[in-house]
N, C-alpha and C positions, 0 to 999 in steps of 0.2 A: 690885696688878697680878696679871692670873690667864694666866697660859701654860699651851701644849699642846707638848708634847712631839711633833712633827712628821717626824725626823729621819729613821726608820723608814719614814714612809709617803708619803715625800715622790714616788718613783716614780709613784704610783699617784694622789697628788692632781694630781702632773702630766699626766699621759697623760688625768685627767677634763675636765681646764680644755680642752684642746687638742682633744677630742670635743666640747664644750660650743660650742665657738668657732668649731671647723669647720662644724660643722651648720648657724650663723646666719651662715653668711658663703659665696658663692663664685668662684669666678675665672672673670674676663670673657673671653669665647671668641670672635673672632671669624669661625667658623664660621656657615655659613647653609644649613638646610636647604629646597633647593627640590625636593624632591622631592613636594611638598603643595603644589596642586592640579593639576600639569605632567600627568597624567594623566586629570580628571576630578573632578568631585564625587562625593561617591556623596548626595548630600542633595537632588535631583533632585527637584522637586514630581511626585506620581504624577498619570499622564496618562488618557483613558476609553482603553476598549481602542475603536479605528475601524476600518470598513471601507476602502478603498481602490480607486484606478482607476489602471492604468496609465499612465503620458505618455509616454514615450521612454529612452532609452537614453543616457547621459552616459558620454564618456571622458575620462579626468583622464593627463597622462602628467607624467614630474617626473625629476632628476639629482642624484645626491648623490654628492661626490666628499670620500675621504676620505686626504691624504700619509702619508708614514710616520712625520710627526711626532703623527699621531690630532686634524689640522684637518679641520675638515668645511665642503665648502662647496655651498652649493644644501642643499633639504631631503628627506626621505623627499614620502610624499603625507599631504596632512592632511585632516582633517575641514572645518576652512572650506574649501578648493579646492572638494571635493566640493559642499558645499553653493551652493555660489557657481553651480558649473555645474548643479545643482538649478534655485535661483531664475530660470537663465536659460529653463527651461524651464514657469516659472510655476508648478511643481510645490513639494511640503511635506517631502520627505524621499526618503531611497531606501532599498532594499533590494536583498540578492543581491550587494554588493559583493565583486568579486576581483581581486586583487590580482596583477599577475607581476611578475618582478625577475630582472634576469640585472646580471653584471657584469663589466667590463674590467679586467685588471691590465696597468697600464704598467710598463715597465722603462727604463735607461738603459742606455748601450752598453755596461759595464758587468754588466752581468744583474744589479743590483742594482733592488725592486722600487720604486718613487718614489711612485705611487697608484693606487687604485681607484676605479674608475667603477663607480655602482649606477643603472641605471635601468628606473623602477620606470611599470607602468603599469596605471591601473584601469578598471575598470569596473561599472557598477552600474542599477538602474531606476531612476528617478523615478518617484513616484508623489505621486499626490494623496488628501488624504484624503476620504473623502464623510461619512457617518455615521455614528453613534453604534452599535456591535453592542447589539442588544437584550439589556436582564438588565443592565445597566453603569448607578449610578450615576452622576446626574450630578451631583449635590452634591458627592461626596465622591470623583468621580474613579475611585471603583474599584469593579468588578465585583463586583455583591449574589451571592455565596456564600455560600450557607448547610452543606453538606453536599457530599459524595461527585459526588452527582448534576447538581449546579448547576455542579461545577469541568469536569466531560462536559460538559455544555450550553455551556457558552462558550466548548469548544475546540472544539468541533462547527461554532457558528456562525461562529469568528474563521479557525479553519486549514483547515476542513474546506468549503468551497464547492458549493454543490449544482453537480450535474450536468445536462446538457442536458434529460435523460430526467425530470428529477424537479427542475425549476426551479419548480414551481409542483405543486400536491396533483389539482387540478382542471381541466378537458381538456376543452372542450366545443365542435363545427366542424361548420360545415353544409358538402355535400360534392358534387361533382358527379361522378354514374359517366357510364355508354355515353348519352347522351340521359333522365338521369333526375338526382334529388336524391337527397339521403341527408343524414342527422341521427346523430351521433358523441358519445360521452361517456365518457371513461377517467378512472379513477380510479389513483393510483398510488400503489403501497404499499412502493413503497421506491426505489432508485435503477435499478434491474435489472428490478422486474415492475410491471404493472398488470393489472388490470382494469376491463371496461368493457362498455357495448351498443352496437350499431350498426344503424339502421334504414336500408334505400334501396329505389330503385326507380331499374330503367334495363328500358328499352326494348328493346336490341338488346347484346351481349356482340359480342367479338371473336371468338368461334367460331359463333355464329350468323348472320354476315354470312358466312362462309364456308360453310357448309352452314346449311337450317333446320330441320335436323333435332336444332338445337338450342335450348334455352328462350328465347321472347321475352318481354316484358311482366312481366318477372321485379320480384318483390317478396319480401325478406329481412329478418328479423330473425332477429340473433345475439346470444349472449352471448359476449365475446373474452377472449380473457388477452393479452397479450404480454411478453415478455423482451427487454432493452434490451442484450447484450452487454459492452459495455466502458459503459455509462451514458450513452452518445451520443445522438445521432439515430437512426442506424440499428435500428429492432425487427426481429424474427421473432415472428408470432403464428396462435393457430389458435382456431376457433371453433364453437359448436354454434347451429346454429339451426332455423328454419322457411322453409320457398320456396313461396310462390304463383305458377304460370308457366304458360305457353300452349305445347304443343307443336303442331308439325305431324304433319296425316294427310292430306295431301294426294299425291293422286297421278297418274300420267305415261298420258295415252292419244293415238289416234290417231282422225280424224275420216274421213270416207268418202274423201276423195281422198287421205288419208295423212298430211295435217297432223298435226305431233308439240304438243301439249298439255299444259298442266300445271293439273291441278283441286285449288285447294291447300283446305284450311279450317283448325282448328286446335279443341282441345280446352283446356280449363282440366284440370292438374293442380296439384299440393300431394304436399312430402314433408319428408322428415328432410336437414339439410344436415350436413358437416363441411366448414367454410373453414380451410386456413391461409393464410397469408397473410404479405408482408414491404413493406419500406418506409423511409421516415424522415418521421419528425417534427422540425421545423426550425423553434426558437424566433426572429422577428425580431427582431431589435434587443435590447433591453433585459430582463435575465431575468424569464420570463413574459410574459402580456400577448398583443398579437399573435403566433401561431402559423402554418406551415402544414403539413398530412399530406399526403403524396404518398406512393402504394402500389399493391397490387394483392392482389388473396386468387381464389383461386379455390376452387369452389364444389361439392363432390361430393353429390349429389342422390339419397336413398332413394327414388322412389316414382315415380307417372306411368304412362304408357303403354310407357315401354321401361325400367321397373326404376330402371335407373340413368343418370342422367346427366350435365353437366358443365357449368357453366358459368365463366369467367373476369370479374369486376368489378373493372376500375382504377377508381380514385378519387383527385381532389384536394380535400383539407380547406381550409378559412379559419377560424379560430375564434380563443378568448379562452380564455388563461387564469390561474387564481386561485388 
């Protein structure tokens, strides 16, 4: 028989068994964590980044009363509610949700406190989705970034919505002034300016009919800039052009019996214009596309038979644009 002398190290072979033991074994708990998923997933399939349409306005209101034993009864506001009043609006989601809450404390005659009332009440858009923002995979759901410059480009198109002034690049309206046509074309080079030409002919101006001592049969081209302000409708713009126009030299006499007369005729001159000019451009319906320009510029005029002179062109546009 072959023995080990054990006696000494008995401490130490015990405390291994019992580390050996514990490791492969452990005690049944019946505890239960729900704190996983009560929150959310975060495993969420990734969605394309969309554009969106307004629908309306959903209110959610809700009561959560809690004793001094820490019972709760009714709930906060939740995410189904909200959606529920989504759906009724036919719409896919919201945004802009806010949330207010005030509360009551009850007492017993006593002044001791019994519970609280919380109620809570929201609000938020409905919205509908339309389409896909351009640059967004649609295989894989998510936005083709490549670099710096691509992550700019799809916050530009997703958060950043063009404005009325610059809904479209391209601006092109036929236009009717005083008894004449006119043909329009702006280019715009950012949200705030363009640039553009502008051809017309009108007949008779507003200051012409009141004296004719000023241009008739007027004919202009210009080249325009305009500045958009806040990026609206509204411009201010001025212009350098050419005027072909007809002044009068017609003039006042009296016949043998004293008869008062007037012997009118008229000249062709040509000169140097500067028009400014203001207005609004008013996108209909849906961005871009149909347009209309309603405006006026008036007309300061280098040349002719009296130097300088003046006329006023209102104008309404119809056009497309692209």
């Amino acid at each position: 028989m072959f023995y080990v002398k054990v006696g000494k190290w008995l401490p130490f072979v015990t405390v291994f068994f019992v580390l050996v033991f514990s490791s492969c074994s452990s005690i049944p708990s019946n505890r239960i964590d729900y704190s996983y998923p009560q929150s959310g997933s975060s495993n969420n399939a990734s969605i394309a980044v969309k554009d969106y349409q307004a629908v309306g306005i959903i209110f959610v209101k809700s009561t959560e009363i809690i004793d001094v034993n820490g019972n709760h009864t009714g709930s906060k506001i939740t995410y189904e509610r909200l959606m529920l009043e989504v759906q009724k609006l036919n719409a896919d989601d919201f945004i802009n949700l806010r949330i207010d809450v005030n509360y009551v404390q009850e007492y017993d005659s006593n002044n001791v406190l019994t519970r609280t009332l919380y109620n809570y009440t929201a609000n938020a858009l409905a919205i509908k989705y339309t389409t896909a923002i351009a640059g967004v995979s649609a295989a894989a759901n998510l936005p083709i970034i490549r670099n710096n410059d691509d992550v700019e480009a799809v916050k530009e198109k997703r958060f950043s919505p063009r404005s009325i002034a610059n809904a479209r690049n391209n601006w092109l309206s036929a236009e009717a002034t005083m008894a004449g046509p006119g043909l329009r074309y702006e280019r715009m080079l950012g949200k705030n300016l363009s640039l553009g030409a502008n051809f017309y002919y009108q007949y008779l101006s507003i200051l012409s009919i009141i004296s004719w001592d000023f241009p008739i049969n007027e004919i202009g081209i210009d080249a325009m800039a305009r500045i958009y302000p806040v990026g609206g409708a509204f411009y201010i713009g001025a212009g350098l052009g050419y005027r072909f126009f007809e002044e009068d030299e017609g003039y006042y006499d009296y016949d043998y019996y004293y008869d008062y007369y007037y012997y009118g005729f008229y000249i062709n001159s040509n000169g140097f214009a500067i028009s400014p000019e203001l207005g609004w451009k008013i996108d209909v319906g849906t961005s871009g596309g149909l347009f209309m320009d309603v405006g006026v510029k008036g007309s300061l005029i280098f040349g002719g038979i009296y130097n300088i002179t003046f006329s006023i062109v209102p104008h309404i546009g119809f056009g497309w644009a692209f």
